[in-house]
DOLO-457090 format. One record per residue (C-alpha): residue in one letter; x, y, z. Coordinates in Angstrom, 3 decimals, padded with zeros to 6 digits. Layout:
residues N
a  X  Y  Z
...
//
This chain:
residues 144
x  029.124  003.522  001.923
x  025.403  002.793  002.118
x  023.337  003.195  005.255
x  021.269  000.051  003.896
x  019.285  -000.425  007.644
x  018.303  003.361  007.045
x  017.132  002.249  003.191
x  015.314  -000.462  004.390
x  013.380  001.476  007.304
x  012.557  004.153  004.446
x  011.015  001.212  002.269
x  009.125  000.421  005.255
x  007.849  003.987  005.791
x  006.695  003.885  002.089
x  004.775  001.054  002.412
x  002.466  001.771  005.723
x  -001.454  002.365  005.100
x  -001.888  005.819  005.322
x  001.572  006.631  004.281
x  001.692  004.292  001.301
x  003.932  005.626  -001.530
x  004.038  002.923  -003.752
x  006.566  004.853  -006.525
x  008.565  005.412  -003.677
x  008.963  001.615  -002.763
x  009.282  000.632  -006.428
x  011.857  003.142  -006.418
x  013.970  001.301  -004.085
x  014.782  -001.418  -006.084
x  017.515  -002.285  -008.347
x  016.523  -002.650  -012.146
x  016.716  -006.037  -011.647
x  015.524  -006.085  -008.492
x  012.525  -008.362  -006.670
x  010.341  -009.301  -004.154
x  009.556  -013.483  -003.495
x  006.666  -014.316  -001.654
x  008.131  -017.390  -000.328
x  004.748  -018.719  000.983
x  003.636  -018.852  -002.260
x  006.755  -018.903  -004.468
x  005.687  -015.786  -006.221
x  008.314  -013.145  -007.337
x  007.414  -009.971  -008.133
x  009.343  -007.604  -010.155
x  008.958  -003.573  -010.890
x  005.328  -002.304  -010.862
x  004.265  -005.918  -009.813
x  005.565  -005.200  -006.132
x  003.922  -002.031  -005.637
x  000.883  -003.719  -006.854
x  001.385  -006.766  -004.273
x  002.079  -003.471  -001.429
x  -001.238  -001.591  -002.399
x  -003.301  -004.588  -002.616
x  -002.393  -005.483  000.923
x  -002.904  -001.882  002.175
x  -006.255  -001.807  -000.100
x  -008.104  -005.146  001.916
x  -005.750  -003.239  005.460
x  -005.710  000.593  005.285
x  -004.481  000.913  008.632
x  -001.431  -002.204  007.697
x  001.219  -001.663  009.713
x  004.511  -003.265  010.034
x  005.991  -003.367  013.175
x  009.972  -003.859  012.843
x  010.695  -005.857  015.972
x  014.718  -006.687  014.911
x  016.687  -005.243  012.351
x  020.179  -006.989  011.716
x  022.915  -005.751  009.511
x  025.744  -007.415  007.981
x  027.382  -005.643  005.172
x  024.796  -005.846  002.087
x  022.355  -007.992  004.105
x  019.431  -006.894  006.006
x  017.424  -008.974  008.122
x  013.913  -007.604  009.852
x  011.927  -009.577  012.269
x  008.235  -007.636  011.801
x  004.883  -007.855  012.776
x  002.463  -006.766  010.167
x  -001.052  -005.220  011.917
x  -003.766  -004.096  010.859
x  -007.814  -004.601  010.354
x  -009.351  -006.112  007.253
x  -011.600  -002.971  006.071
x  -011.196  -003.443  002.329
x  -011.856  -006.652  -000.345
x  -008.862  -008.953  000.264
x  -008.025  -010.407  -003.458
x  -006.629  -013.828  -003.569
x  -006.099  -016.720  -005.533
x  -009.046  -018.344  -004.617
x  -011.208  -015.406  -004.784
x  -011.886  -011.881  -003.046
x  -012.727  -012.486  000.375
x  -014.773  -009.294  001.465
x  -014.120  -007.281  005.343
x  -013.978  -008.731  008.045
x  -013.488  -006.175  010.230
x  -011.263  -008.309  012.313
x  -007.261  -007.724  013.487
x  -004.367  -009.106  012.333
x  -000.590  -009.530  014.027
x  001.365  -011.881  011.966
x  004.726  -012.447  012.269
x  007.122  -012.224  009.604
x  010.964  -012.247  008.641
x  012.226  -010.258  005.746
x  015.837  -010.569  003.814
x  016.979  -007.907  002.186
x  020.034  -008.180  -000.323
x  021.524  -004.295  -001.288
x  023.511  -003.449  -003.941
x  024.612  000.124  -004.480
x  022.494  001.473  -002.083
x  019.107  -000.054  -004.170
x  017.575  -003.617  -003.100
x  018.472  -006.444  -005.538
x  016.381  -009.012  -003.806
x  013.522  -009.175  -000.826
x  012.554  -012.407  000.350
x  009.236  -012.608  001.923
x  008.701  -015.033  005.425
x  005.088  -014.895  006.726
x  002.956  -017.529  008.339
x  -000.655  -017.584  005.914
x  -002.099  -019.630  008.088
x  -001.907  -017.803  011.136
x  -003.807  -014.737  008.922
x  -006.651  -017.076  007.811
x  -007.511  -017.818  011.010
x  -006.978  -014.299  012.273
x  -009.648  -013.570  010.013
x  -011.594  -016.514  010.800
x  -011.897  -017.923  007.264
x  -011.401  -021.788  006.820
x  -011.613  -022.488  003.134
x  -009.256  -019.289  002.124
x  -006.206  -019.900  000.217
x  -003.552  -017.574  000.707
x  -001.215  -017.529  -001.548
//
């Protein structure tokens, strides 16, 4: 048997600022495995997540995700998070690269993890964007 909440808090581990391991997150998923950004409907798959990971610690170096809940039921994982951090780096989006702010952010989140044998076959994504863009104090920004 899996210890999937002890998976999932190692994904976590490999994905903080200074810490960031992106192999080691990749790593974590199933062959078939993905992420879904369900503010923006975009899944990522293989080398695509650790790209979406790094990009976020690149425009936050200090990102931090603060697991508030976990829950566990069998081959589902459930986090309640806060992800923190200040904008020091070029945050890329689709509407352009929005340069440092310098300002905090503490958005709240939900994550659902799906595990099968002991790797993650799906991560769904559950941010607010909005509450970020005006953490940041940008108007016009699109998100995702």
């Amino acid at each position: 048997m899996h210890n999937n909440e002890k998976i999932i808090r190692d994904l976590y581990a490999a994905g903080e600022g200074q810490a960031l391991d992106t192999a080691k997150f990749v790593s974590m998923f199933s062959d078939e495995g993905f992420m879904l950004d369900m503010a923006s409907g975009t899944k990522f798959r293989g080398k695509a997540i650790g790209e979406s990971i790094a990009g976020l610690a690149s425009a936050f170096p200090d990102v931090h995700r603060e697991l508030l809940s976990i829950y566990v039921a069998e081959n589902v994982v459930v986090v309640e998070i806060a992800i923190r951090g200040t904008h020091k780096g070029d945050l890329i989006l689709p509407t352009g690269t929005l340069p440092p702010t310098g300002k905090t952010i503490d958005v709240p989140g939900c994550d659902v993890y799906h595990l099968e044998g002991g790797k993650i076959a799906s991560f769904h994504c559950y941010y607010v964007p909005s509450l970020m863009q005006q953490q940041l104090g940008e108007k016009n920004m699109r998100l995702s």
